[in-house]
C-alpha positions in Angstrom: -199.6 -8.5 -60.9 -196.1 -9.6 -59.8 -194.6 -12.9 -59.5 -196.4 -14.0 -55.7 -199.5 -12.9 -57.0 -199.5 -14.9 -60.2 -198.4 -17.7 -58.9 -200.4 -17.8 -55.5 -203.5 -16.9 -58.4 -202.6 -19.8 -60.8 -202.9 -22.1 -57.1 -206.3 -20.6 -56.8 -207.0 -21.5 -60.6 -205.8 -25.0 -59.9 -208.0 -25.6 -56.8 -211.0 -23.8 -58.1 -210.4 -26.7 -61.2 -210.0 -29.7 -58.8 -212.7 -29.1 -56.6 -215.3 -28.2 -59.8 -214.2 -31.8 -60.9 -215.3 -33.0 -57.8 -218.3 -30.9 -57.0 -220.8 -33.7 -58.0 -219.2 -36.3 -56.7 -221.4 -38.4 -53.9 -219.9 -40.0 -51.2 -220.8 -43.4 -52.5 -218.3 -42.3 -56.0 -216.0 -40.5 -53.8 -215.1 -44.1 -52.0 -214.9 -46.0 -54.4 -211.9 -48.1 -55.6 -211.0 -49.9 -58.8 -208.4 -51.5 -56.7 -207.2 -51.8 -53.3 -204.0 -49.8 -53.9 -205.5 -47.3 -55.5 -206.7 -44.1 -53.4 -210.1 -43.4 -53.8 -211.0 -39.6 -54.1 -211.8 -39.1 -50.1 -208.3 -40.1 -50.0 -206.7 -37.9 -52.6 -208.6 -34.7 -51.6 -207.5 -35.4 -47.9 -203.9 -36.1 -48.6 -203.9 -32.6 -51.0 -204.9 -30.7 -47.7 -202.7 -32.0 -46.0 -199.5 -32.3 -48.3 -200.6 -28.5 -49.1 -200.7 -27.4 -45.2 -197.5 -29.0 -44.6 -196.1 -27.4 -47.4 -197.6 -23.9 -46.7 -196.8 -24.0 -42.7 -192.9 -25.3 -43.6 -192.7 -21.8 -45.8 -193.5 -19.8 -43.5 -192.1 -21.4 -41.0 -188.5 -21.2 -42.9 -189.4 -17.9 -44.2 -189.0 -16.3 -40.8 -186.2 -18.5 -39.3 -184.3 -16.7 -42.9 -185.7 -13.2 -41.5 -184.8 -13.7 -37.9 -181.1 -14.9 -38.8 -181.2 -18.9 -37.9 -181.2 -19.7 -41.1 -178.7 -19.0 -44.0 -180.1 -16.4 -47.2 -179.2 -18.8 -49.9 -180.3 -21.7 -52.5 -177.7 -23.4 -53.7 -178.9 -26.4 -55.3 -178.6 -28.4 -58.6 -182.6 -27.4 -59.7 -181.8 -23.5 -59.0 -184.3 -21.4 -61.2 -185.6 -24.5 -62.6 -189.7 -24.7 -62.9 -191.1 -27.7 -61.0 -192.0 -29.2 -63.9 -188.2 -30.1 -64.4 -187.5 -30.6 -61.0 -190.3 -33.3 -60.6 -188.8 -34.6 -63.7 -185.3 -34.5 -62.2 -186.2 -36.7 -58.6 -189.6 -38.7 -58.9 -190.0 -41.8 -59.9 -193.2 -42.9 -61.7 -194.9 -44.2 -58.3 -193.5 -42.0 -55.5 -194.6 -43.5 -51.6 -196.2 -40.3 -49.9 -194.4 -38.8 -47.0 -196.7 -40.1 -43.8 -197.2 -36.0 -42.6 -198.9 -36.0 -45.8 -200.7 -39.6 -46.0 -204.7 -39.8 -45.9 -205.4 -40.9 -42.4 -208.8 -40.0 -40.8 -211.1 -40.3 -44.3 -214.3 -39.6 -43.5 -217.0 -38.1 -45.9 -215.9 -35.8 -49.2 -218.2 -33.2 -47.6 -215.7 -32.3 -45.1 -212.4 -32.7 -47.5 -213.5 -30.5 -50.1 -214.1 -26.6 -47.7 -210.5 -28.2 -45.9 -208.9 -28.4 -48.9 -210.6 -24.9 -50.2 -209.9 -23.4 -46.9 -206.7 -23.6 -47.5 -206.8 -20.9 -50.5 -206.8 -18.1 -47.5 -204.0 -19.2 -45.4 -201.5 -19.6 -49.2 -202.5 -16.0 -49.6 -202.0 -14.8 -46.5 -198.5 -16.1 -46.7 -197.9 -14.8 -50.4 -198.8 -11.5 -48.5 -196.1 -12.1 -46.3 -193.4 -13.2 -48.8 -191.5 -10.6 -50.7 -190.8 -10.4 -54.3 -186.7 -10.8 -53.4 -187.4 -13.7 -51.0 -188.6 -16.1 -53.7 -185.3 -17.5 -54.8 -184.2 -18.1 -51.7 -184.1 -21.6 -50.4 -187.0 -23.1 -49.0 -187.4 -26.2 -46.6 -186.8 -29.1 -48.6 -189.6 -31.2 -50.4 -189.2 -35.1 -49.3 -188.4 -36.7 -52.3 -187.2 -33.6 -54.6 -184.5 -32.3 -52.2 -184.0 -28.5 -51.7 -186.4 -25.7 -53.3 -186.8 -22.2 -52.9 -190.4 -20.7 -52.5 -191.2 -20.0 -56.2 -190.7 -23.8 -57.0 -192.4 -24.1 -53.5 -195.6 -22.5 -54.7 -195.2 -23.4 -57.8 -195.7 -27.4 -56.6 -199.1 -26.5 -54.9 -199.9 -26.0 -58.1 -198.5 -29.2 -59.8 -199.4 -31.3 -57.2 -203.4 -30.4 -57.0 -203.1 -31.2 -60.8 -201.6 -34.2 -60.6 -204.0 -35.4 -58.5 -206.9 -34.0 -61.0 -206.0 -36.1 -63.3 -205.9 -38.9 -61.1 -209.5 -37.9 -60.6 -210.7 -37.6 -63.9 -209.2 -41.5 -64.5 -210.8 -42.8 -61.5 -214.5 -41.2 -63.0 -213.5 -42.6 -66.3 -213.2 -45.8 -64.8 -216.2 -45.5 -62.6 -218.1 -44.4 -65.8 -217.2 -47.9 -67.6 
């Protein structure tokens, strides 16, 4: 397995552990909130489809401006080879404010969240098909609040980012649980 496979496979892993968290979830649980400013899980599974789709379509998007010649073959950047564990470490804050392309905005029922969100598995691997094993250090389009990333950090926040949000599940069952 080389480097796009793994990590388009530990994505996979990640999503396959999400929506198994989620899987019994009702609709009543799913909308529920322990507080007004807290996102219910609707709203987290809808804003992980669409922070990952974003994320996926500016990759490819960037990946073939870098093929085509409008964009420069380079990452030059203060988190180069860094994993996105340090990265995120480097630039967020404890409470980050979502970017609005990746806001929950339409909610509506779990039922339809949870096949978007899974559909999604496809399209990353189609593009991990497309990407090349020398194209992953090169500079990606830039993540809103962590600045400049090439695609294996990229990728590799797919995966963070579904997990974060998993545990943000697991406390809000915890909670519903009490």
């Amino acid at each position: 397995m080389n480097t796009i496979q793994k990590l388009i496979q530990d994505v996979s892993t990640t999503r396959t552990l999400y929506l198994d968290k989620i899987a019994t979830v009702t609709e009543v649980e799913a909308g529920w909130k322990p507080d007004p400013q807290v996102w219910n899980i609707i709203e987290i599974t809808e804003h992980l489809f669409w922070a990952e789709q974003g994320g996926v379509f500016g990759m490819w998007k960037t990946l073939y401006a870098i093929r085509d010649g409008n964009m420069v073959r380079t990452y030059e950047s203060i988190h180069k080879d860094m994993p996105i564990e340090q990265v995120i470490d480097m630039t967020w804050q404890p409470k980050e404010k979502v970017p609005a392309v990746a806001a929950p905005r339409l909610g509506g029922p779990l039922s339809f969240w949870k096949p978007s969100l899974n559909s999604l598995q496809e399209i990353l691997g189609a593009f991990g098909q497309d990407l090349k094993e020398d194209e992953l250090r090169l500079q990606a389009h830039p993540h809103p609040i962590s600045g400049a990333l090439d695609f294996q950090q990229r990728v590799e926040f797919l995966r963070f980012h579904i997990n974060r949000h998993q545990e943000q599940v697991s406390q809000l069952l915890k909670t519903m649980a009490c």
